[in-house]
C-alpha positions as CSV (number, residue, x, y, z in Angstrom):
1,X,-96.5,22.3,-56.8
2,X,-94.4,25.4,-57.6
3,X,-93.1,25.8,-61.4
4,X,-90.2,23.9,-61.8
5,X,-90.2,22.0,-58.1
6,X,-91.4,18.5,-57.7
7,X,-94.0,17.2,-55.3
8,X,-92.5,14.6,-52.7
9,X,-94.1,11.6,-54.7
10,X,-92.3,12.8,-57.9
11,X,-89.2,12.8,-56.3
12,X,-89.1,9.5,-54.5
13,X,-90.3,8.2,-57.8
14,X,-87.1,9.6,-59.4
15,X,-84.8,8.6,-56.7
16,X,-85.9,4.7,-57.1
17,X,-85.7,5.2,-61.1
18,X,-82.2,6.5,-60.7
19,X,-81.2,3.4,-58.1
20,X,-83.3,0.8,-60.1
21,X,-82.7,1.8,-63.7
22,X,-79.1,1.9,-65.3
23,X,-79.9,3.8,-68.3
24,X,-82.0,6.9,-66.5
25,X,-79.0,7.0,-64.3
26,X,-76.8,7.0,-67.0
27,X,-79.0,9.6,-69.1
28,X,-79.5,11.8,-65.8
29,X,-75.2,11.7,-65.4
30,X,-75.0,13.1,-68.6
31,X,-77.2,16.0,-68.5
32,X,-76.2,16.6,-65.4
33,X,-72.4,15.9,-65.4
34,X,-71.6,16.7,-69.2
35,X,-68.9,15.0,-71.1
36,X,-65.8,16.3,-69.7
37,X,-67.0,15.3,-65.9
38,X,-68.6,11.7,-67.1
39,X,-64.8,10.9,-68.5
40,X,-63.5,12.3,-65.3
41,X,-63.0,8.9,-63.8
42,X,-61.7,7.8,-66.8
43,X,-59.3,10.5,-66.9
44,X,-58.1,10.2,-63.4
45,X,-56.7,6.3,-64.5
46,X,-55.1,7.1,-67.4
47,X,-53.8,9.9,-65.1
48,X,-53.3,7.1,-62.0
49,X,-51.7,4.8,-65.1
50,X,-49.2,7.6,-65.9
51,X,-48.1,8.5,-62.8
52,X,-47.1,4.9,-62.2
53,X,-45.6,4.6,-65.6
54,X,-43.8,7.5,-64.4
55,X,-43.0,6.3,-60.6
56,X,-41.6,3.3,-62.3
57,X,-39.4,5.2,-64.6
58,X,-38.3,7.2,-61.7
59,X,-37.6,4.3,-59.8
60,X,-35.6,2.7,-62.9
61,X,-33.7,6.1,-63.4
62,X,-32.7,6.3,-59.9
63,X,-31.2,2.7,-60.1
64,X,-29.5,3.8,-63.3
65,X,-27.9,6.6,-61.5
66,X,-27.4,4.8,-58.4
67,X,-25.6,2.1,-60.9
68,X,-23.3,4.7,-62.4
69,X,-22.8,6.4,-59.1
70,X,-21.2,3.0,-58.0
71,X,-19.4,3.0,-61.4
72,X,-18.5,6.7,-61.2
73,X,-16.7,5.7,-57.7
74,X,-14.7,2.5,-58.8
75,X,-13.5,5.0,-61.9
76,X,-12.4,8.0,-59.9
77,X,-11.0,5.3,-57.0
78,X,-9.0,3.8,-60.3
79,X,-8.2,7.4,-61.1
80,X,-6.8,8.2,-57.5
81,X,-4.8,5.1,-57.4
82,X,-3.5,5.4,-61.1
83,X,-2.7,9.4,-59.8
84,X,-1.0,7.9,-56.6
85,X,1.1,5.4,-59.0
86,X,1.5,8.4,-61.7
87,X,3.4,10.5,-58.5
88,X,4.9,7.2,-56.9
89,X,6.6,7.0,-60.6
90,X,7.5,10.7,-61.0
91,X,9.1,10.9,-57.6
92,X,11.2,7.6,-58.3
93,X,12.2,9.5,-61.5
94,X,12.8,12.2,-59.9
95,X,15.4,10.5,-57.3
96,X,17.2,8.5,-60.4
97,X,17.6,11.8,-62.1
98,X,19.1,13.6,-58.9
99,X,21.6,10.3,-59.1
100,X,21.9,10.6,-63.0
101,X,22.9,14.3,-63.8
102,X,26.0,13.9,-61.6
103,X,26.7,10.4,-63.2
104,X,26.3,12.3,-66.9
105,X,28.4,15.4,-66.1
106,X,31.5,12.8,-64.2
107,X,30.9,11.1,-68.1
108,X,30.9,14.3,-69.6
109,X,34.3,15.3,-67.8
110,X,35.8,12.1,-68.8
111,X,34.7,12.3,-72.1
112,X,36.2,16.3,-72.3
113,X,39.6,14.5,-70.7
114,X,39.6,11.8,-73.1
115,X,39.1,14.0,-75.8
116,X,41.8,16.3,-74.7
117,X,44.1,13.0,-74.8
118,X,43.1,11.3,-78.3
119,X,43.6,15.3,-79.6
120,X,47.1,15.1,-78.2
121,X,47.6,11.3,-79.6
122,X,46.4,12.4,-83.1
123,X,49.0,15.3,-82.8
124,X,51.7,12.5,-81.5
125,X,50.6,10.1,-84.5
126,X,50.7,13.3,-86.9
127,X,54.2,13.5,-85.6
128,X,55.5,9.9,-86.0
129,X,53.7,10.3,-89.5
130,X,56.0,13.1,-90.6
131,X,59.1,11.3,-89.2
132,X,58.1,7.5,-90.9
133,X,57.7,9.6,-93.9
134,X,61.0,10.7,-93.1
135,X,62.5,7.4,-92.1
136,X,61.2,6.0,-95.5
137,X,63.2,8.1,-97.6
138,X,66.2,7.0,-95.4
139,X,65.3,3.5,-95.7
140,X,64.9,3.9,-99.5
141,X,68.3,5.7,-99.8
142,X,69.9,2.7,-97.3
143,X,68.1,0.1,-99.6
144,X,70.0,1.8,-102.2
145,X,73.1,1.7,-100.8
146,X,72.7,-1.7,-99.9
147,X,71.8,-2.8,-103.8
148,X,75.2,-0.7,-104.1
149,X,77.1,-2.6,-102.2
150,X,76.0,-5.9,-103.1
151,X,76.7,-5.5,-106.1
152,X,80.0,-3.9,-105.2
153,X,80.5,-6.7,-102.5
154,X,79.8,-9.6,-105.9
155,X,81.6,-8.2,-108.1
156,X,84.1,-8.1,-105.6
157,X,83.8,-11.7,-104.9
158,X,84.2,-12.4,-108.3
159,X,87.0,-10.5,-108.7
160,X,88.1,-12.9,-105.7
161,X,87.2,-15.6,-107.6
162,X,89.2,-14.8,-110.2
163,X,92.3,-14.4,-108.2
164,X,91.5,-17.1,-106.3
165,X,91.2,-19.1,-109.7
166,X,94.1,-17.5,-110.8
167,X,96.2,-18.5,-107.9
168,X,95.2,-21.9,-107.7
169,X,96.3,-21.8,-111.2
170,X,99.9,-20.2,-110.6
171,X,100.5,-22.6,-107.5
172,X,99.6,-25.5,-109.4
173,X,102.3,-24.0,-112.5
174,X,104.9,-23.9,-109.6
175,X,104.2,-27.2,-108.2
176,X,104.7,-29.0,-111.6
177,X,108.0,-26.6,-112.2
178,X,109.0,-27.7,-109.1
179,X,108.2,-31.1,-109.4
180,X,109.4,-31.1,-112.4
């Protein structure tokens, strides 16, 4: 046998040890693996575990987004009808306004013309103002007059009176002369 090289015997010997004994297998793996190789299988399911942790996670994120592309839609479908409704309104404000400037500038004509005729009716009333103050004195001079001439027209009427009395009282002197 040559240094280091093991006769056929040897080696059928250690081929049954390693298929018959657990432990020599397990010892030869290690000296001839090392550690990092002996967790190898290990390694490759946490690795295996991971992977579908992270297939999963995938799988969940792409019904997430599939979820809020469906919701993304319906908001920018909302956002495209609200739009069409937003321009539907603007052009229906639009046409009223077209219809309403010449409605505001008739009003504003008419209000310039009525103006025009309330300034000419405040100079009218200004006028019959001045000539009621006027007529006022008048009428305060007539009133004057008039307690004038009653008075004048009583004492007048008991001037009348007094005639009147007086006469009665004559013709009744000349009826009992006459009489008499």
């Amino acid at each position: 046998m040559a240094d280091g090289m093991m006769d056929r015997s040897e080696r059928d010997r250690f081929l049954a040890a390693l298929r018959d004994d657990e432990e020599f297998r397990a010892q030869v793996r290690r000296e001839l693996l090392g550690e990092e190789l002996l967790r190898l299988p290990q390694t490759v399911a946490d690795l295996a575990a991971t992977v579908a942790a992270l297939v999963d996670a995938v799988a969940e994120l792409h019904r997430e987004l599939a979820d809020q592309a469906r919701t993304l839609r319906s908001v920018v479908d909302a956002m495209a009808e609200t739009r069409r409704d937003l321009n539907d309104l603007i052009r229906a404000v639009h046409t009223y306004m077209q219809r309403l400037i010449p409605a505001i500038e008739a009003l504003a004509h008419q209000v310039g013309a009525l103006d025009e005729r309330l300034q000419g009716l405040n100079e009218r009333l200004q006028g019959l103002n001045e000539r009621l103050e006027g007529l006022d004195g008048r009428v305060t001079a007539v009133e004057s007059g008039l307690a004038d001439l009653r008075q004048q027209v009583e004492a007048g009427f008991t001037a009348m009176k007094a005639r009147n009395d007086q006469m009665a009282a004559d013709i009744g002197d000349l009826r009992r002369r006459l009489a008499s």
